[in-house]
N, C-alpha and C positions, 0 to 999 in steps of 0.2 A: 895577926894576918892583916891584911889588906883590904878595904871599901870604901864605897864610894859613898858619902854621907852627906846629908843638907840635914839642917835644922828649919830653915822657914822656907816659904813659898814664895818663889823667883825663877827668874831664868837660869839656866843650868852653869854657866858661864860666871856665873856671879854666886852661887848657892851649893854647889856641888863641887867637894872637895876628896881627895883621897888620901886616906890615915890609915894608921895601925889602928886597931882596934883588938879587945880579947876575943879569940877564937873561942865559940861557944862550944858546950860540951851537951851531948843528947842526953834530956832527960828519958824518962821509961818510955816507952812506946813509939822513941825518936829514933832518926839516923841523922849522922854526921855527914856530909858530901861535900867532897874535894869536888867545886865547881868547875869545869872547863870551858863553858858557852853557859852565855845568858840572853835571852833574847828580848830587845824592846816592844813595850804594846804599848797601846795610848793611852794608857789608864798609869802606866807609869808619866806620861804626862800632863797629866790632867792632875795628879798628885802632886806632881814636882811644881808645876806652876802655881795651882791653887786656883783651876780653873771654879765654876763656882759646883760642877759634876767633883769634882777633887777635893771642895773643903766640905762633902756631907760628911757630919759625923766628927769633925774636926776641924772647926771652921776660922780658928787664929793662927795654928801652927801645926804640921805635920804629924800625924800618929806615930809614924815609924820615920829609924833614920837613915835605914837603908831599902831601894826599893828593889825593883828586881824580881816579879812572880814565876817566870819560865827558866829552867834551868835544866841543865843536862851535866854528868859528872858522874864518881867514882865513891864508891860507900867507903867514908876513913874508918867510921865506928860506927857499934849502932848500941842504943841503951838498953836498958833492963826489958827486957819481956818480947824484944822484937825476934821474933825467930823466921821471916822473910826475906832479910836480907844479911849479905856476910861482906867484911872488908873486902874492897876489890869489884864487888857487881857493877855495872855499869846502868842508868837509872837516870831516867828524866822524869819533868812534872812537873805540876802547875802550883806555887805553894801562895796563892791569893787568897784562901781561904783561911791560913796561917800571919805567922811574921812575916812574911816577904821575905828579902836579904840577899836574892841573887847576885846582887852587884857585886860582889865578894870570892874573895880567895876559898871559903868556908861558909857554909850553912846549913843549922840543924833544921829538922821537918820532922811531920809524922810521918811513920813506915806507910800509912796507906794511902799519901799522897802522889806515891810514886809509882812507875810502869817501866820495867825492863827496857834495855837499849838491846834492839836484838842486831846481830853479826851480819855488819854490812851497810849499819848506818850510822852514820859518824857523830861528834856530840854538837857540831854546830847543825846538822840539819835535825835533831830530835829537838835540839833547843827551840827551836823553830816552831815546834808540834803544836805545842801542849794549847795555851788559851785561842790562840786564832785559828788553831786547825779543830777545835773543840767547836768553838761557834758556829763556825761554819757546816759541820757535822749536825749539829744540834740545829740549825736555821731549816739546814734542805728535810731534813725528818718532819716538818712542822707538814709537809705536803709530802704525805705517805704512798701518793698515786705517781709521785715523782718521774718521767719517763720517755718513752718518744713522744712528741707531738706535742709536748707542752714548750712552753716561751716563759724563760726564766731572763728576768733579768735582776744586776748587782750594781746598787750602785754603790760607791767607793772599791769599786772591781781591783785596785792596782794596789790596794794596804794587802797587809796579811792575813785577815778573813777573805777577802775580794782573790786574791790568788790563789786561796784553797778552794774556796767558794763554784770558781770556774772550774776548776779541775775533777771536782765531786760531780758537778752536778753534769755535765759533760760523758762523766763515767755513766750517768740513768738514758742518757741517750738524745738526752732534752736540747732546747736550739737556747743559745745564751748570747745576751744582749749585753754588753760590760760599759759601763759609765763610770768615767773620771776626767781626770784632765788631760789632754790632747798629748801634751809630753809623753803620757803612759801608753799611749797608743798599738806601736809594735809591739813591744814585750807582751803588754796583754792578751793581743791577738797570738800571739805567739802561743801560748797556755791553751788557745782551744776555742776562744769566744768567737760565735760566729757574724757577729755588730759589733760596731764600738760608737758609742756617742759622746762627746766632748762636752760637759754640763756646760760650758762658758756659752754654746755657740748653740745649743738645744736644748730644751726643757722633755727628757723624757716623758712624763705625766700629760704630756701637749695632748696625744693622741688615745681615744677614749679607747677600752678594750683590746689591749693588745698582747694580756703578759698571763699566765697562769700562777706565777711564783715571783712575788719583788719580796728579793733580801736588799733591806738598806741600813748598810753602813753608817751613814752621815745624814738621816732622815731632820728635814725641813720642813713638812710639809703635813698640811692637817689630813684628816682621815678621809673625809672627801674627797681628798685630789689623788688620793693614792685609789680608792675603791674606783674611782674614774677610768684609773688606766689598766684596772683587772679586770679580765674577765669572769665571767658572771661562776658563782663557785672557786674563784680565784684564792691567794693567798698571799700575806705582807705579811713580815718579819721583820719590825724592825729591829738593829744591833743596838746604834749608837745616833747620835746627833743631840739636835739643839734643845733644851729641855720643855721645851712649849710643846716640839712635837711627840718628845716622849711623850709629855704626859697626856698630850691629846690622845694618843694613839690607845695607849693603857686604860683612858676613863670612857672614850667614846668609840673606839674602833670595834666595839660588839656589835651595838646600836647600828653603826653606818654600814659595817658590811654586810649586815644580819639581812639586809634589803633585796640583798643577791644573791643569798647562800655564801658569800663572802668569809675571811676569817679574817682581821685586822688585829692583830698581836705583839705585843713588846715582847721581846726574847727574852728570859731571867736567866741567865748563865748559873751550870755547878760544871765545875771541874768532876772530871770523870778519868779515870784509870781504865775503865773499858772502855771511854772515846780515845785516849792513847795510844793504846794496845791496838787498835784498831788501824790509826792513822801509820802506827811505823810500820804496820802488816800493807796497809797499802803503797805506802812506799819501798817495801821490797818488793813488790810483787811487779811495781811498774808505774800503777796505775795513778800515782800522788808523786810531784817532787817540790818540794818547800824551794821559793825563792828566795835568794840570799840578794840583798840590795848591798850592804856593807858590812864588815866585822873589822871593830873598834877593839884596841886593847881596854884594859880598866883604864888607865890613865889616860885614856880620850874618851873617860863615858862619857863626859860632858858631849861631844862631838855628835857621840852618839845618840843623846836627847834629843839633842840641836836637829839633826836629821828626821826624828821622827816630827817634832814638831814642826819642819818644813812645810810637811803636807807632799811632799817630793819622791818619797821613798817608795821605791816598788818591793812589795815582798816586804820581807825581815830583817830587822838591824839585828846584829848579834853581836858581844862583848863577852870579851874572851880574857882571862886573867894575863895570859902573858901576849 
């Protein structure tokens, strides 16, 4: 079969190559999946580069050679003991908790990493679901009062937590302030957001009390400046960013929000089969639609890096065998 493979940490252009490889075989408690869509997140690039979030754990050369956590596809086989899924079902999910391996023609996984493709949504929008439609699921729950009258704002609103992000919380009723870069402007507003502010040209946190709920994406900023701009019983969530503010946020954001009744939190992601289950329910139903920014054959993953790592991409890159 065919993937997309690096051995060290580089740019994708330079690093990432596509071979034969032997198509694995499911051990017991595995399925086999004929992949059709794979969708890019940034944690696929942070790996690929060897950002310094990307060498924890492995800090000279790559744990795996193939990356790829989100995936949508067709069960080829399944191993000894799985009695959940049959050749043929149709099945996405997040396998970051596993080998990775998306980028491929073929990839085994556990049977309980996966959630039904239900009739009527295609394999490049489920592709799409699983780890950014997860966080962002997992972020808005952190503010269980979630609703009208609250002031939610996202910043990195235009990746693909930020596009689920607007669209969930939108669904509670709540008024959403979206932050990125000016280029994302329309589209975003397009999804639902009722603000949009340009980080280049405004510092959201400028203006003291004004948010019930900051999800951020791409968090800079010490725990001070964030409890600054919530109001009082407020809540932050941060996803991702620079790791000073992670870890301020994780060792001191008790302490600082605790001042106010505040909550200042780093989000610990689990892939979840019931946050799945869930996201392709609401995208039948109407109320969620994954945005697709581009879809990349295998042989332009590289391409497809390339775009996440832009910083440019609205929505979801998705990589598609053929």
């Amino acid at each position: 079969m065919r993937a997309l493979v690096y051995e060290r940490y580089g740019p994708p252009e330079q690093v990432l190559r596509l071979e034969q490889v032997p198509q694995p075989r499911p051990a017991p408690g595995e399925v086999l999946v004929r992949v059709h869509a794979a969708s890019v997140n940034s944690w696929d690039w942070d790996l690929l580069i060897g950002t310094p979030l990307g060498r924890l754990g492995s800090p000279f050369r790559p744990r795996r050679r193939i990356l790829g956590a989100d995936i949508a596809g067709t069960v080829e086989a399944v191993g000894d003991s799985v009695t959940t899924w049959r050749p043929g079902d149709a099945v996405f999910g997040d396998l970051s908790e596993g080998n990775w391996g998306g980028f491929a023609d073929y990839v085994c996984t556990k049977a309980d990493t996966l959630a039904p493709i239900p009739e009527g949504l295609g394999f490049i929008e489920a592709a799409a679901l699983p780890q950014t439609g997860a966080l962002a699921l997992q972020a808005l729950r952190r503010r269980s009062t979630l609703g009208p009258g609250d002031n939610v704002l996202i910043n990195g609103a235009g990746g693909g937590v930020g596009t689920f992000a607007i669209q969930l919380a939108k669904s509670t009723g709540a008024s959403v302030t979206a932050v990125d870069k000016g280029e994302k402007r329309d589209r975003v507003l397009a999804l639902g957001a009722d603000a949009f502010i340009d980080y280049r040209e405004a510092d959201f946190s400028a203006e003291p009390d004004r948010y019930d709920l900051v999800v951020d994406v791409v968090a800079s900023r010490a725990p001070r400046v964030f409890a600054r701009c919530l109001r009082e019983g407020g809540n932050l969530v941060v996803i991702g960013g620079t790791i000073p503010s992670l870890m301020q946020v994780a060792a001191l954001g008790g302490i600082v929000g605790g001042k106010r009744g505040q909550r200042l939190e780093l989000l610990i992601y689990r892939p979840s089969t019931a946050d799945f289950v869930e996201l392709a329910r609401r995208c039948q139903d109407g109320t969620l639609t994954p945005v697709i920014d581009n879809v990349y054959s295998l042989a332009d993953g590289a391409q497809a890096l390339r775009r996440i790592g832009s910083g440019l991409a609205i929505g979801k890159v998705i990589v598609t065998p053929n």
